[in-house]
HTML snippet that shows the backbone in 3Dmol.js (N, CA, C, O; Angstrom):
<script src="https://3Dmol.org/build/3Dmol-min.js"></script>
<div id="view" style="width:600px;height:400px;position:relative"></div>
<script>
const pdb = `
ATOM      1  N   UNK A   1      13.663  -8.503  -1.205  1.00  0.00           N
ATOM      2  CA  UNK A   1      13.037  -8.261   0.072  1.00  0.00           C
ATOM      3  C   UNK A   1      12.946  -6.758   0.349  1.00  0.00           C
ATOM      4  O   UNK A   1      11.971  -6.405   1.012  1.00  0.00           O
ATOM      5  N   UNK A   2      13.869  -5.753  -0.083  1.00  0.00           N
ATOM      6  CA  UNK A   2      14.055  -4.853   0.272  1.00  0.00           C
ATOM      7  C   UNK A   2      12.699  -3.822  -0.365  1.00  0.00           C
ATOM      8  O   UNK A   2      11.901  -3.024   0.128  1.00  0.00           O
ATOM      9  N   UNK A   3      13.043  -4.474  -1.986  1.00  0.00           N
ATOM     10  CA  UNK A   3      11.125  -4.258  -2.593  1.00  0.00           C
ATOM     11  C   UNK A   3       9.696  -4.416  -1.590  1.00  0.00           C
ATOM     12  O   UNK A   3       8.797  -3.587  -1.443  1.00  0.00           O
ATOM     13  N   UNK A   4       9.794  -5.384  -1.149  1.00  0.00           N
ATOM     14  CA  UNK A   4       8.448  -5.311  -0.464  1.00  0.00           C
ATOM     15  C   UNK A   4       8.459  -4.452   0.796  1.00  0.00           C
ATOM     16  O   UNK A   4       7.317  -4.311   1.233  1.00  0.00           O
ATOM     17  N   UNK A   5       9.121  -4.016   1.302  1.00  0.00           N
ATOM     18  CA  UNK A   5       9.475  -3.037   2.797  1.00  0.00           C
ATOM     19  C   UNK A   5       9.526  -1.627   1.964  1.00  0.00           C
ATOM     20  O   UNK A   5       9.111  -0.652   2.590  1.00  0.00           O
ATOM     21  N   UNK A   6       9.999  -1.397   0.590  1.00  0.00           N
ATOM     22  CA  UNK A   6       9.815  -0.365   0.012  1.00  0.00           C
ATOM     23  C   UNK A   6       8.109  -0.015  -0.249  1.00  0.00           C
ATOM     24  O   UNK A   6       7.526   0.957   0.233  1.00  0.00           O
ATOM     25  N   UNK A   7       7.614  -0.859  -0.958  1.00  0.00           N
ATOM     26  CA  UNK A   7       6.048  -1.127  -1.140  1.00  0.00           C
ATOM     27  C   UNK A   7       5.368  -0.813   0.039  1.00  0.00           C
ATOM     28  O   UNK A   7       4.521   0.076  -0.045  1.00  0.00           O
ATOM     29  N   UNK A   8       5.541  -1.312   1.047  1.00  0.00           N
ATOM     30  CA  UNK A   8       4.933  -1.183   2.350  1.00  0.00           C
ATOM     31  C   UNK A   8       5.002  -0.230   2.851  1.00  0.00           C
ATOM     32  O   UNK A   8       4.046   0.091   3.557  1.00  0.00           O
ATOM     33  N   UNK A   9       6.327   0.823   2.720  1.00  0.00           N
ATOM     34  CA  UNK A   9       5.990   2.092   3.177  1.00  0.00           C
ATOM     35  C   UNK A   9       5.326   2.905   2.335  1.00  0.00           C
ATOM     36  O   UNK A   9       4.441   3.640   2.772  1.00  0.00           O
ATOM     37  N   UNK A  10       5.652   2.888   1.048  1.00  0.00           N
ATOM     38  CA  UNK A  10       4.523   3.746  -0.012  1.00  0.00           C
ATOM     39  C   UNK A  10       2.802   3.472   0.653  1.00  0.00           C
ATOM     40  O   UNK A  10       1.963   4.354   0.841  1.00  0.00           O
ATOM     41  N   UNK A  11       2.643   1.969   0.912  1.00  0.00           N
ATOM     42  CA  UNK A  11       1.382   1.561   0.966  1.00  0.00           C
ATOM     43  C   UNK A  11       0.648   2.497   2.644  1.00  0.00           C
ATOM     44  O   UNK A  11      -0.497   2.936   2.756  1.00  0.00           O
ATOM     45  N   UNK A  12       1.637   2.543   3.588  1.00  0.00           N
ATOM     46  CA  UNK A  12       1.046   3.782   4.740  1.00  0.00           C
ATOM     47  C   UNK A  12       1.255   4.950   4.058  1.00  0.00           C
ATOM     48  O   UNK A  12       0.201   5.422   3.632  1.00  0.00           O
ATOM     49  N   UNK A  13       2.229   5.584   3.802  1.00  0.00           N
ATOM     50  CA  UNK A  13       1.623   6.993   3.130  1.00  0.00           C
ATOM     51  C   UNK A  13       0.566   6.824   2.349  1.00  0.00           C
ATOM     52  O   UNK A  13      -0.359   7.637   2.352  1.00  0.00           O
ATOM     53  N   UNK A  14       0.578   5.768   1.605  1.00  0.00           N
ATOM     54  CA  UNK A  14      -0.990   6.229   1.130  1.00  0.00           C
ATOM     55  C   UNK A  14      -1.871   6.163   1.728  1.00  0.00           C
ATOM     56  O   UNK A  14      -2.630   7.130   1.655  1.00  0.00           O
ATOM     57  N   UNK A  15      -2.148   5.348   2.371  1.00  0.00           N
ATOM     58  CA  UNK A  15      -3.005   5.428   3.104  1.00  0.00           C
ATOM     59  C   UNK A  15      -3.063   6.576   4.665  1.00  0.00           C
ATOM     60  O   UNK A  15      -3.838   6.546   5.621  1.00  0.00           O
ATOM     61  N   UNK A  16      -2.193   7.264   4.439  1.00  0.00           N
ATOM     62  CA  UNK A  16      -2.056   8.093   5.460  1.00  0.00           C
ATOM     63  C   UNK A  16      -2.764   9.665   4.635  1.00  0.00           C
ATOM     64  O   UNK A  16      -3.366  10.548   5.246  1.00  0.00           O
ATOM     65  N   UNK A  17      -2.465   9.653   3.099  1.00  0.00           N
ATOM     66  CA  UNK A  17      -3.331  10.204   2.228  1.00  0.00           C
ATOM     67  C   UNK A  17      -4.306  10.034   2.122  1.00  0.00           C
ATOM     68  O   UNK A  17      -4.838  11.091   1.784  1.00  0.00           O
ATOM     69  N   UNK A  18      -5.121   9.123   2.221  1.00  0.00           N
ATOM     70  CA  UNK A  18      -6.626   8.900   2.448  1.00  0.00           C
ATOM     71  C   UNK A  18      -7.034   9.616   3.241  1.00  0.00           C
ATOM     72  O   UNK A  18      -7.805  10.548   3.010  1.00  0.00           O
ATOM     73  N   UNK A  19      -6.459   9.215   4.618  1.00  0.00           N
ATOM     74  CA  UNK A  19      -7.361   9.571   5.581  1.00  0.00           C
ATOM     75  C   UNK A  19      -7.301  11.692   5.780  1.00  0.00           C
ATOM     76  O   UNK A  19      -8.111  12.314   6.467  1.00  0.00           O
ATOM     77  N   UNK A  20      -6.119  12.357   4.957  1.00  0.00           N
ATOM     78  CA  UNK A  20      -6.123  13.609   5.150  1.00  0.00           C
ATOM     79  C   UNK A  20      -7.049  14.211   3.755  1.00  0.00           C
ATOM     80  O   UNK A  20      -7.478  15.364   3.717  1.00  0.00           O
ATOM     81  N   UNK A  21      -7.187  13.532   3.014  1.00  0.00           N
ATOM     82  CA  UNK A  21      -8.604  13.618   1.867  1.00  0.00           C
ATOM     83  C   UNK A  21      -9.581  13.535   1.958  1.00  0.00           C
ATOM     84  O   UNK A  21     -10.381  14.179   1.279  1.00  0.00           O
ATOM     85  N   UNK A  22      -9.914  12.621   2.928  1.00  0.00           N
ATOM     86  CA  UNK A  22     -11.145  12.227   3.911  1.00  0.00           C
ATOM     87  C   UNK A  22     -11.430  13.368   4.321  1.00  0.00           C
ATOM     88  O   UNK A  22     -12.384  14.062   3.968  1.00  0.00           O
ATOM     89  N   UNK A  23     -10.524  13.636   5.168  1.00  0.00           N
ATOM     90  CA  UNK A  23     -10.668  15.443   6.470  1.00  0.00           C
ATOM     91  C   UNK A  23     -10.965  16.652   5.657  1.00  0.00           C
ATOM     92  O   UNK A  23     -11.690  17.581   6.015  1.00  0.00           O
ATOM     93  N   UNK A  24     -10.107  16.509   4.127  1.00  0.00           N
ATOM     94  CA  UNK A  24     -10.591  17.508   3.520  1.00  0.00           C
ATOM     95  C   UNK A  24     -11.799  17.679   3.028  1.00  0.00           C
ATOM     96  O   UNK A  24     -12.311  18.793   2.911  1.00  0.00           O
ATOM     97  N   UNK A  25     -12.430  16.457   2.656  1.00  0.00           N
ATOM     98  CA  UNK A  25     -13.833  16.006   1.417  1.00  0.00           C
ATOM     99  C   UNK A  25     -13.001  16.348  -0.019  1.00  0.00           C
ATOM    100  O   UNK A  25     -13.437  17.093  -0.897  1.00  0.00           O
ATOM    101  N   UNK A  26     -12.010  15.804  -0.049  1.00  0.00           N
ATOM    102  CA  UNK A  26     -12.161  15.703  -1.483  1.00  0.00           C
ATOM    103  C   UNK A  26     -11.785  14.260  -1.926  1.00  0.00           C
ATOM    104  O   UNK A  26     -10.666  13.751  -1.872  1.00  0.00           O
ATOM    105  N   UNK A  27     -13.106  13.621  -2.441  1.00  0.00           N
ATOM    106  CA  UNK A  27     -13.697  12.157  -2.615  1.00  0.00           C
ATOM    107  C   UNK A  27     -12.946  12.264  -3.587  1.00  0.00           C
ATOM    108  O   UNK A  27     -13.264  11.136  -3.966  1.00  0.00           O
ATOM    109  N   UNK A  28     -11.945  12.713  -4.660  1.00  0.00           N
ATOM    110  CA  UNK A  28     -11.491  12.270  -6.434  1.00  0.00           C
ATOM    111  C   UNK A  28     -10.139  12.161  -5.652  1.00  0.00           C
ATOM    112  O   UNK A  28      -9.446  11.202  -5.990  1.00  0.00           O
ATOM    113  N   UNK A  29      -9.698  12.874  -4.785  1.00  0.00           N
ATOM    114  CA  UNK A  29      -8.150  12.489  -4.235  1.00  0.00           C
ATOM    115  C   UNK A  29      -8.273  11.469  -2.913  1.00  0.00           C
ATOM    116  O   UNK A  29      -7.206  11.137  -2.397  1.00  0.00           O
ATOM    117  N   UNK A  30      -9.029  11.157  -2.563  1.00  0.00           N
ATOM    118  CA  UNK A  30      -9.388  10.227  -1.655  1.00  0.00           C
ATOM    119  C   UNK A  30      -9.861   8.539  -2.657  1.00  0.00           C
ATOM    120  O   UNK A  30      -9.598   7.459  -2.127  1.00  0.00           O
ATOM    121  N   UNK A  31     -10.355   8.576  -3.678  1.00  0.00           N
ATOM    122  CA  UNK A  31     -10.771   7.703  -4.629  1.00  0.00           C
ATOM    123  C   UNK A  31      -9.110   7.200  -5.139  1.00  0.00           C
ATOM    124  O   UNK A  31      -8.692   6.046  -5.044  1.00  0.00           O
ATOM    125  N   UNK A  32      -8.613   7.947  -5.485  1.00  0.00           N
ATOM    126  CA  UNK A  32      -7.169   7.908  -6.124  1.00  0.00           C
ATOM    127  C   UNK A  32      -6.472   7.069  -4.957  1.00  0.00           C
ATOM    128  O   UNK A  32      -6.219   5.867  -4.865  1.00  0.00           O
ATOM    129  N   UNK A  33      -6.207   8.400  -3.899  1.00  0.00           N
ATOM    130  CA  UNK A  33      -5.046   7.541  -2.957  1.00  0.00           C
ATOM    131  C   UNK A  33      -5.621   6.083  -2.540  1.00  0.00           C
ATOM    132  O   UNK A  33      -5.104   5.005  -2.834  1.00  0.00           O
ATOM    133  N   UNK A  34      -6.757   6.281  -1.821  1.00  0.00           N
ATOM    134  CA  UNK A  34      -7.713   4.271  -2.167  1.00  0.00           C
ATOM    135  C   UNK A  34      -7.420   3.278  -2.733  1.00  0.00           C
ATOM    136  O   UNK A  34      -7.462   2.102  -2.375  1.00  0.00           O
ATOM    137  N   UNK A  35      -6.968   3.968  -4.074  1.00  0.00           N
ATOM    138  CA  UNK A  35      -6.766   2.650  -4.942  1.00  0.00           C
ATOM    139  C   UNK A  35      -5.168   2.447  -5.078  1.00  0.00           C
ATOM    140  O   UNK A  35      -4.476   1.450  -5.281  1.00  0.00           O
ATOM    141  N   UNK A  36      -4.912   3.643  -4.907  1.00  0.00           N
ATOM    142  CA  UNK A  36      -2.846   3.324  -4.802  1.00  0.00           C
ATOM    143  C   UNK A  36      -2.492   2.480  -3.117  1.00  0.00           C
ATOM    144  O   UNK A  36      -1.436   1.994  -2.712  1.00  0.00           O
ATOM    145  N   UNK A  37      -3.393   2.545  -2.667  1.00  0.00           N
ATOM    146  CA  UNK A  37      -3.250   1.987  -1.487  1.00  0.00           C
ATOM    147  C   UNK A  37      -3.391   0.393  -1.345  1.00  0.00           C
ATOM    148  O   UNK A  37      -2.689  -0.362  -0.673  1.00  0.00           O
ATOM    149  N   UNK A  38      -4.616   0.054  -2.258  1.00  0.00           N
ATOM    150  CA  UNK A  38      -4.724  -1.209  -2.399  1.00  0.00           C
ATOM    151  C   UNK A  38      -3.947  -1.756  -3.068  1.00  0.00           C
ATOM    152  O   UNK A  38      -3.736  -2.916  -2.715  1.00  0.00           O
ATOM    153  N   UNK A  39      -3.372  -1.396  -3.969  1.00  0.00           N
ATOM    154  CA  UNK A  39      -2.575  -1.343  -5.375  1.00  0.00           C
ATOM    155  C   UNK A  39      -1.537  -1.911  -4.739  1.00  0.00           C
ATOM    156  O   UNK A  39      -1.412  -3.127  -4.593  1.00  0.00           O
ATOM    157  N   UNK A  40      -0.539  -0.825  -4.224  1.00  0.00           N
ATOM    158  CA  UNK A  40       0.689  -1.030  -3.251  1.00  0.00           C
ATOM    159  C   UNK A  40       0.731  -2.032  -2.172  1.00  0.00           C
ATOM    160  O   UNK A  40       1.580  -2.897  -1.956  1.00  0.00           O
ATOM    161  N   UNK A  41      -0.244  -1.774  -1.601  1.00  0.00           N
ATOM    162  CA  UNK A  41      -1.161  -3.015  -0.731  1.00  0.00           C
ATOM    163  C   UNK A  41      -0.739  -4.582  -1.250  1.00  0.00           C
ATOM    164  O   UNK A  41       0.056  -5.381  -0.757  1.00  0.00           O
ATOM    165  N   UNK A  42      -1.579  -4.678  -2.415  1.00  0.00           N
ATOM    166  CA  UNK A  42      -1.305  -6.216  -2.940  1.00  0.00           C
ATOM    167  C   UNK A  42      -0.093  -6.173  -3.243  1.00  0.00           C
ATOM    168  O   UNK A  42       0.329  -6.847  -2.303  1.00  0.00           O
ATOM    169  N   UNK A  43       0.822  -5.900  -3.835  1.00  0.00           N
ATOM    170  CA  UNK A  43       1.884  -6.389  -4.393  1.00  0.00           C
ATOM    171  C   UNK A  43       2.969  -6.364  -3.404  1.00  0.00           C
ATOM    172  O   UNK A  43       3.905  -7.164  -3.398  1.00  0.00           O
ATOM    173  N   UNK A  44       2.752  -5.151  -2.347  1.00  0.00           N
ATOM    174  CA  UNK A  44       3.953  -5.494  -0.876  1.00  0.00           C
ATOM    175  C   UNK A  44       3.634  -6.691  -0.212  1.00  0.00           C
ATOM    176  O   UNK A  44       4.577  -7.365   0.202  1.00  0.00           O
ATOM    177  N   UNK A  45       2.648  -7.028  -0.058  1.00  0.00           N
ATOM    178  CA  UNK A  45       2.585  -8.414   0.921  1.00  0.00           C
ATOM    179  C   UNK A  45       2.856  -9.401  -0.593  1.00  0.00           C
ATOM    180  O   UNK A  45       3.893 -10.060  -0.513  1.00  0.00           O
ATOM    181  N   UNK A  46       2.226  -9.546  -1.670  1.00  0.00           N
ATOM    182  CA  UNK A  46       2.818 -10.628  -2.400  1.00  0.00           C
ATOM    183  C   UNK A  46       4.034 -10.714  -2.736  1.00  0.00           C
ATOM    184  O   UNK A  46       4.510 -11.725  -3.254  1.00  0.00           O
ATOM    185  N   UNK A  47       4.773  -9.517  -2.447  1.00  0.00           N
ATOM    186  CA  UNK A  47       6.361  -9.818  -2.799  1.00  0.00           C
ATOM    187  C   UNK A  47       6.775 -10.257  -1.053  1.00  0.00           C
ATOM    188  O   UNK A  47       7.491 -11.234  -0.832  1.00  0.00           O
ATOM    189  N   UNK A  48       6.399  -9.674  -0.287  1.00  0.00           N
ATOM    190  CA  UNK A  48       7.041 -10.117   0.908  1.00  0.00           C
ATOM    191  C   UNK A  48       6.758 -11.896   1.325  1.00  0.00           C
ATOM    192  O   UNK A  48       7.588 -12.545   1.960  1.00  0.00           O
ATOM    193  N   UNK A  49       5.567 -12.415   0.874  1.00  0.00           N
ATOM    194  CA  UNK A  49       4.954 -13.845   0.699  1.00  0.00           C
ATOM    195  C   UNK A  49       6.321 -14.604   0.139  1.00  0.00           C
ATOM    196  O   UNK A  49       6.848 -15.508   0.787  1.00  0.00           O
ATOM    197  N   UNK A  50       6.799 -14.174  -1.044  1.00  0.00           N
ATOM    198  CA  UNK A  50       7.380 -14.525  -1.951  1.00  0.00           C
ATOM    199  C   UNK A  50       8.483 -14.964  -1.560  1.00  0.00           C
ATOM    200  O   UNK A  50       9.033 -16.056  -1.704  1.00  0.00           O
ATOM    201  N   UNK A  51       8.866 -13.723  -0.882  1.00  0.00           N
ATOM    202  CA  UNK A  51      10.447 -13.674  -0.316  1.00  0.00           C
ATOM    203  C   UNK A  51      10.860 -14.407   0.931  1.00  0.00           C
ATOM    204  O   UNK A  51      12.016 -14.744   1.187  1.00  0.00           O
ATOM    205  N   UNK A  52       9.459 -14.687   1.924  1.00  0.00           N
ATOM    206  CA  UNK A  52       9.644 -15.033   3.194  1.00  0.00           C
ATOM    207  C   UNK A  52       9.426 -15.880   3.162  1.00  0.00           C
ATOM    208  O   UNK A  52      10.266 -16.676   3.582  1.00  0.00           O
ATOM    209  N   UNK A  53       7.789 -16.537   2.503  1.00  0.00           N
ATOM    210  CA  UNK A  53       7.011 -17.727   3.172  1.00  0.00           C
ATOM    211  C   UNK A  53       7.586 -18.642   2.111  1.00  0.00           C
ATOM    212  O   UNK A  53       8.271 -19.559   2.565  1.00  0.00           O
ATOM    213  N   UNK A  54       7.462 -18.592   0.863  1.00  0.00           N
ATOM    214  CA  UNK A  54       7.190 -19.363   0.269  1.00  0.00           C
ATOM    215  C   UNK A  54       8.668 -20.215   0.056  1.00  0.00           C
ATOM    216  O   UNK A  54       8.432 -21.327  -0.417  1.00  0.00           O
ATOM    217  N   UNK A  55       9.808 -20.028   0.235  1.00  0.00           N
ATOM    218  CA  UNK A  55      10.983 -20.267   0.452  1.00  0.00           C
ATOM    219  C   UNK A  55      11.386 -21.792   1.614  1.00  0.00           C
ATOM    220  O   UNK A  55      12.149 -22.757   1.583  1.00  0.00           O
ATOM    221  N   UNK A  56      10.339 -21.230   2.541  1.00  0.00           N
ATOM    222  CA  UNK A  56      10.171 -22.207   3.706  1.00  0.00           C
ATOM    223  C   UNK A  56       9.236 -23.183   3.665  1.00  0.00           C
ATOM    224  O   UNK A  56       8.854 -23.716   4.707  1.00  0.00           O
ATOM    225  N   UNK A  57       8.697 -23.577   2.307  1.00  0.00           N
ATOM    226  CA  UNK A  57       7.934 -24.530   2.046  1.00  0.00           C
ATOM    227  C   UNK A  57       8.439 -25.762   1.165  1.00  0.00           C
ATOM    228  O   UNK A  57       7.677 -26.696   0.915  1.00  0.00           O
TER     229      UNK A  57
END
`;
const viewer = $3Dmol.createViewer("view");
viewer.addModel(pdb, "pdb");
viewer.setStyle({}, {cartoon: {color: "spectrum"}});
viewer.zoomTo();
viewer.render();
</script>
C-alpha cells in the first residue's frame, strides 16, 4: 500500500512538471514529464485497486 501512495506522489510532481514545461515551451521536457505522468499514473491507482478494492470482493 505504501507503493501506491509512493507512486501517487511521484505521479503530482510530475505532473506538476508538465505544467512548468508548458510555461517554459519546452514541448521535449513537457512530452517526457507527460508520459512519466501517465506511466506513474497507471500503475499508482492499479496498485492502490489492488491493495484496497480488490481484497473486498
Amino acid at each position: 500500500m505504501v507503493l501506491g501512495f509512493l507512486l501517487l506522489i511521484v505521479t503530482v510532481l510530475s505532473a506538476l512538471a508538465v505544467v512548468r514545461e508548458f510555461k517554459k515551451q519546452n514541448m521535449f521536457g513537457a512530452g517526457f514529464a507527460g508520459l512519466s505522468t501517465l506511466t506513474f499514473g497507471f500503475f499508482s491507482i492499479g496498485t492502490l485497486y489492488f491493495e484496497i478494492i480488490d481484497p473486498l470482493l
